[in-house]
C-alpha positions, -999 to +999 in steps of 0.1 A: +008+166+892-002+131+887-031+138+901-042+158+878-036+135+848-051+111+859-083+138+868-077+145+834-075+110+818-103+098+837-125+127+819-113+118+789-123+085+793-156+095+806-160+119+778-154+094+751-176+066+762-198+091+768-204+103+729-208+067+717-240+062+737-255+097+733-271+105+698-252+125+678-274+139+655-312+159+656-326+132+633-310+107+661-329+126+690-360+127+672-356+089+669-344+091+699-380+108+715-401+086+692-389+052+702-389+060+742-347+058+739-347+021+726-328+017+690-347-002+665-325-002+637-319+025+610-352+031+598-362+069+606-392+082+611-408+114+626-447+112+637-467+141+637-495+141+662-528+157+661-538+166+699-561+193+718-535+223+731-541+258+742-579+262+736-577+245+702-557+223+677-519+217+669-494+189+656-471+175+680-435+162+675-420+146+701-425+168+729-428+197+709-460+215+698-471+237+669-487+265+672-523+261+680-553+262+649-591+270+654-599+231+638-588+199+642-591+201+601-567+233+600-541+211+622-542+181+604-533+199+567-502+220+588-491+188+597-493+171+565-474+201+547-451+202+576-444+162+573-439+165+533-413+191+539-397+170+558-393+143+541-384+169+509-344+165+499-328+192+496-291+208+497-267+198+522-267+221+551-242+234+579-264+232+611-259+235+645-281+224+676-286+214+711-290+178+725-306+168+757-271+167+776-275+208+764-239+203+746-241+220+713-228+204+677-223+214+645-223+191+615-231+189+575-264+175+572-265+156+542-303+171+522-307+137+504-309+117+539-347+123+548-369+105+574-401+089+565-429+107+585-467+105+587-496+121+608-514+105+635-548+116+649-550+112+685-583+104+698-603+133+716-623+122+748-660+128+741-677+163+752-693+141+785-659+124+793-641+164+796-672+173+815-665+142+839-628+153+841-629+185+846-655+181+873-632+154+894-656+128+888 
């Protein structure tokens, strides 16, 4: 029987220490993603990426991709609209998600706490540096 407290209180232990280094919330794993893990303060913000996928265009956040658009052009306004809906307040909202541990919470998101965001354009390799790459050279 003491064994198993102590199983028990170990865990809990574990488990505690545990949620205080882990970010909490999605705007927290998004800062999370952007900032390769390190902490740098309060200031948010969510970059949306312009990059080549699936045969043509599409904004990237974290390691998340849009769907893809026919022009670089037709990415770059879905990303704008999609970054100034972001940063749009709002209500306050019951939501739930999943963070990288795969534990699921559920919290009020306040709709007046927004992140600053803005679009980046990621430099294309030239026609001649894809033919190079594509041919192993």
């Amino acid at each position: 029987m003491r064994f198993l407290l102590a199983l028990f209180a170990g865990y809990g232990i574990y488990r505690f220490f545990g949620w205080w280094a882990a970010p909490r919330t999605p705007r927290g794993l998004l800062t999370h993603l952007n900032t390769g893990g390190e902490d740098r303060g309060t200031e948010e913000e969510v970059v949306y990426n312009i990059v080549e996928h699936d045969g043509g265009w599409a904004y990237k956040v974290g390691d998340v991709f849009s769907e893809s658009f026919p022009s670089r052009e037709e990415a770059t306004s879905a990303a704008e609209q999609a970054a100034a809906a972001h940063r749009e307040a709002g209500g306050d909202a019951f939501i739930e998600y999943q963070d990288a541990r795969g534990r699921w919470h559920q919290e009020v998101e306040a709709g007046d706490d927004r992140p600053a965001t803005h679009v980046e354009q990621v430099d294309a390799p030239s026609g001649e540096e894809q033919g190079r790459a594509q041919n192993g050279a």
